[in-house]
C-alpha positions as MATLAB code, in Angstrom:
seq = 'XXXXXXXXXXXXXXXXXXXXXXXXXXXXXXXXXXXXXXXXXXXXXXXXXXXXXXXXXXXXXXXXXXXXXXXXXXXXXXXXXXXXXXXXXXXXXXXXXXXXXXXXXXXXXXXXXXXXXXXXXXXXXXXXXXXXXXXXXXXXXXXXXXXXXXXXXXXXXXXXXXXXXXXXXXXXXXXXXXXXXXXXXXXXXXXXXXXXXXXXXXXXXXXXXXXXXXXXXXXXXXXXXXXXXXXXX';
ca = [
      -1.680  -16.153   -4.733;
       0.931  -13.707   -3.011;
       1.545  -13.126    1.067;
      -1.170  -10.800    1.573;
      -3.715  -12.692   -0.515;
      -3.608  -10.676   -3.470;
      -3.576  -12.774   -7.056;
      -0.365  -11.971   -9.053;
      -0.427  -11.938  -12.693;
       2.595  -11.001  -14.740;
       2.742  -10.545  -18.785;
       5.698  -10.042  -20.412;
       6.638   -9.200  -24.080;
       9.630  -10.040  -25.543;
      10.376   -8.400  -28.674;
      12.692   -9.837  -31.543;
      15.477   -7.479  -30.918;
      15.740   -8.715  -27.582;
      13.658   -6.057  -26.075;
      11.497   -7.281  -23.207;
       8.642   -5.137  -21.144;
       7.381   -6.423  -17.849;
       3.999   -5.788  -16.379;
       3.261   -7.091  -12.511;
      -0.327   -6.986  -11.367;
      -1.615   -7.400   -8.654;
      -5.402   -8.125   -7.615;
      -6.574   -7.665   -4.224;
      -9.673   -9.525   -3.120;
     -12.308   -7.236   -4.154;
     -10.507   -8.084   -8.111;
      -8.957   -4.506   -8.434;
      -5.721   -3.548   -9.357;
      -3.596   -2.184   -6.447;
      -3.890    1.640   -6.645;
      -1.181    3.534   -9.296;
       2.084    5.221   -6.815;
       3.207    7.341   -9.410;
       0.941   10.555   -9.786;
      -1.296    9.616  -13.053;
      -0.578   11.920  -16.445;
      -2.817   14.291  -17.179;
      -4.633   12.392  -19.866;
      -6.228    9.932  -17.016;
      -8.462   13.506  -15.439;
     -11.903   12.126  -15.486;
     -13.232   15.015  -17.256;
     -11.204   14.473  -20.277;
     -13.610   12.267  -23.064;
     -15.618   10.967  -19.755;
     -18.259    8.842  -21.072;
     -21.951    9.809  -20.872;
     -23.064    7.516  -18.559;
     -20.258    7.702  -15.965;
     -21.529    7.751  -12.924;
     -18.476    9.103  -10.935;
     -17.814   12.559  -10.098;
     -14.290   14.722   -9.415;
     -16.104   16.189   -6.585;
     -16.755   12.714   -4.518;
     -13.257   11.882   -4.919;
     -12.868   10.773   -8.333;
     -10.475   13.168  -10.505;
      -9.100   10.262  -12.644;
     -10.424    8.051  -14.842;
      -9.937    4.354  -13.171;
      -9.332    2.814  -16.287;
      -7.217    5.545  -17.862;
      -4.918    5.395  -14.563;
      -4.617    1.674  -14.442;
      -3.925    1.234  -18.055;
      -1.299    4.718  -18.045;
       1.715    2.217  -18.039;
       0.697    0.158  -20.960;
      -0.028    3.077  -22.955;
       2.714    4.744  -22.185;
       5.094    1.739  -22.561;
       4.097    0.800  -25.943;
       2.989    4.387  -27.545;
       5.627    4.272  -29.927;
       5.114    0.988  -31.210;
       3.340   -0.783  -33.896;
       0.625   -3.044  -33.978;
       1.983   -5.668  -36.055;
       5.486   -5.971  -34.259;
       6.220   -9.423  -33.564;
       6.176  -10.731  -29.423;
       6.384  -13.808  -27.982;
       3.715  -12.655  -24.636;
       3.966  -14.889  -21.553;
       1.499  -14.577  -18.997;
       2.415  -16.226  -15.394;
      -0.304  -16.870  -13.163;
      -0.112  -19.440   -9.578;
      -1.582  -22.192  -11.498;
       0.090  -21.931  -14.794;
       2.097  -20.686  -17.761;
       0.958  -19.207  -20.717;
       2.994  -18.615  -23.733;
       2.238  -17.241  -27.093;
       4.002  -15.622  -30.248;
       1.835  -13.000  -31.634;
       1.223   -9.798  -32.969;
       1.477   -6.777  -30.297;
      -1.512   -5.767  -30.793;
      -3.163   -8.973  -29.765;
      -0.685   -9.514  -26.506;
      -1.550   -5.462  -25.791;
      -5.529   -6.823  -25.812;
      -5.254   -9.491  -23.533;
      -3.511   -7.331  -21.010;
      -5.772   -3.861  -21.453;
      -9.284   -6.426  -21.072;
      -7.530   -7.686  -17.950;
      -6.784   -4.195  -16.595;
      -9.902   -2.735  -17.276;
     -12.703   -5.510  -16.007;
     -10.660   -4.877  -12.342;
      -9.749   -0.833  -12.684;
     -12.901   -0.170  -10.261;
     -14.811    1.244  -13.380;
     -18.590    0.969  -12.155;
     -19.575   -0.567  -15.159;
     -16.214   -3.131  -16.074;
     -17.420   -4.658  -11.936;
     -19.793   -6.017  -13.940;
     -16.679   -8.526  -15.622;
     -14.592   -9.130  -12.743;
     -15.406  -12.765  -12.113;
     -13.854  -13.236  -16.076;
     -10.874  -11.206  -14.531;
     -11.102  -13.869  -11.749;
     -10.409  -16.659  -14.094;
      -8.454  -15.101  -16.675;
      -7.659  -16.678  -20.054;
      -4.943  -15.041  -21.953;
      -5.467  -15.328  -25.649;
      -8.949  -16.427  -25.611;
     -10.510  -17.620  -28.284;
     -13.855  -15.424  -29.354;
     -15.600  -19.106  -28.815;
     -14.156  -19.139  -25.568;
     -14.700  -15.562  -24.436;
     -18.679  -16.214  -25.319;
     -18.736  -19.122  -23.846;
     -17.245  -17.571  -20.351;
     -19.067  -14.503  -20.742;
     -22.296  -16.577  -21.198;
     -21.290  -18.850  -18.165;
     -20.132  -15.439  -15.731;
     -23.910  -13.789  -16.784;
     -26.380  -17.096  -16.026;
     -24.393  -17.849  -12.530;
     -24.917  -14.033  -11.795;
     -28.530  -14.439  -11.865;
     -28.705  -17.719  -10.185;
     -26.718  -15.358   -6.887;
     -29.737  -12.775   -8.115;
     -32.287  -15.618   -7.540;
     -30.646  -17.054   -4.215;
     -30.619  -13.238   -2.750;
     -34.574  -12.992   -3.672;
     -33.914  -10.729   -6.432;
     -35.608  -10.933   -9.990;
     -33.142  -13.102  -12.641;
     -32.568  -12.430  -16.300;
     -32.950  -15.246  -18.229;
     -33.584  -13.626  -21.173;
     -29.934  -12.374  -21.321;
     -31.316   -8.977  -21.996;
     -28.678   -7.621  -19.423;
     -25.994   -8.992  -20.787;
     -26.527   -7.126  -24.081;
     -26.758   -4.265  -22.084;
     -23.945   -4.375  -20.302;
     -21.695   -4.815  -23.291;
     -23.676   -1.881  -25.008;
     -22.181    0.196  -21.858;
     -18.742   -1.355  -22.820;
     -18.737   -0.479  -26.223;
     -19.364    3.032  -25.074;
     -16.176    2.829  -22.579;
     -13.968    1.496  -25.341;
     -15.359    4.250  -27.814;
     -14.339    7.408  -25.386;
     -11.298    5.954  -24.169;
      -9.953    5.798  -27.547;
     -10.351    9.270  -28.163;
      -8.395    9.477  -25.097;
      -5.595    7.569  -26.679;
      -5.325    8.642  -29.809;
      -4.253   12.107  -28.151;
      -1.239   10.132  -26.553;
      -0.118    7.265  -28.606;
       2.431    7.842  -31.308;
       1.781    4.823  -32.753;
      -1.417    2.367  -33.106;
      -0.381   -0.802  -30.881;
      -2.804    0.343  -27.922;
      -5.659    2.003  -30.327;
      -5.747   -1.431  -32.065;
      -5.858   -3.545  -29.217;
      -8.527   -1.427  -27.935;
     -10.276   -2.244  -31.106;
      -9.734   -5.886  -31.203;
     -11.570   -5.589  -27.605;
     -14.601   -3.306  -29.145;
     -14.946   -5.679  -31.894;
     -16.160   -8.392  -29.195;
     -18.497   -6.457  -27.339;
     -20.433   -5.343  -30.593;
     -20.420   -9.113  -31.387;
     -22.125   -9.439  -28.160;
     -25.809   -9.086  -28.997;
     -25.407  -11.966  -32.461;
     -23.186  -13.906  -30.201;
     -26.510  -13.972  -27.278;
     -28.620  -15.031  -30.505;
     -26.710  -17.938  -31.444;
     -24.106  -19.309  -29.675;
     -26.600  -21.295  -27.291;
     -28.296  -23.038  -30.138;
     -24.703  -23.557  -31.545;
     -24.083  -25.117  -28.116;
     -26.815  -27.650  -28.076;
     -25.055  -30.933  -29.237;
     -22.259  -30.129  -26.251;
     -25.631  -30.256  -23.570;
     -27.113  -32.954  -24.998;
     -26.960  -35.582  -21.821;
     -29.135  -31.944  -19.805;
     -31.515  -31.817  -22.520;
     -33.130  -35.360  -22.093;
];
């Protein structure tokens, strides 16, 4: 945790040739990114591919699209490159290092899922407390898991506050349904920008999980029963 509170979370890639890109972020304690000093491109204006059910508006203060802004360096730093380039992506966080040689791609989606759960997109609020305790290069096993685990503890804070619960994990379906929709129009915005696929593919790899979302609600409590066996008696 830095000075002022704020979590610090820094990725790095380092390329075989020796190249290496640095990304610093920096979560303040509502879990968003610290606002963007540079002016954003003009590729981030709100207007441009906004999704259908965006609920902000350029007239109450919101020209840019939070997502597009907060992921605008990523893009921008790895537009030329290719998916499959090799990187060895290490992820420093207070209580740990993480370390991993992988494809870009797959270093590019661990840092874009990051950035957009805590742009201050109304709907990515909804995965902020997986922002809170983020796993780079999560399994899809573990991802369900924690995304399973993040949705029943929300409505056990519903049922404490005297609001109505959802066991039925009908909202969690529909929340990824709304994500699905983000990562759809946001490609569109990025395929008008990026020279190369790295950050259109690790957009995908992200959209390919929240499809999954609605067979992964089917199954992977049953698949779950032998690890709960001692609560089941």
């Amino acid at each position: 945790m830095l000075n002022n509170g704020a979590i610090g979370i820094e990725y790095s890639f380092l390329f075989e040739d020796g190249n290496r890109k640095n990304f610093e972020i920096s979560l303040d304690s509502s879990m968003h990114v610290a606002a963007r000093k540079a002016p954003p491109p003009a590729w981030t204006a709100l207007g441009q591919h906004q999704c259908p059910s965006c609920t902000l508006s350029p007239a109450e203060a919101h020209p840019y699209c939070p997502i597009a802004v907060q992921l605008a360096q990523v893009v921008e730093a790895f537009a030329d490159f290719s998916s499959y380039d090799n990187v060895t992506v290490t992820v420093t966080t207070e209580q740990r290092i993480y370390s991993k040689k992988t494809t870009l791609q797959q270093g590019v989606s661990s840092l874009t899922g990051l950035l957009m759960a805590t742009s201050g997109c109304p709907v990515m609020d909804y995965l902020k407390p997986m922002a809170r305790f983020h796993l780079p290069f999560a399994s899809v096993e573990e991802t369900e898991f924690r995304m399973l685990s993040m949705f029943l503890v929300a409505q056990l804070k519903r049922q404490a506050k005297g609001l109505t619960p959802d066991w039925t994990l009908e909202g969690l379906k529909a929340i990824y349904a709304k994500v699905s929709e983000i990562n759809a129009h946001f490609a569109k915005r990025l395929r008008e920008v990026a020279k190369n696929d790295a950050n259109i593919n690790a957009l995908v790899n992200l959209d390919c999980f929240a499809k999954a979302v609605p067979w992964a609600v089917r199954t992977r409590l049953n698949d779950l029963d032998a690890l709960f066996e001692a609560y089941l008696k």
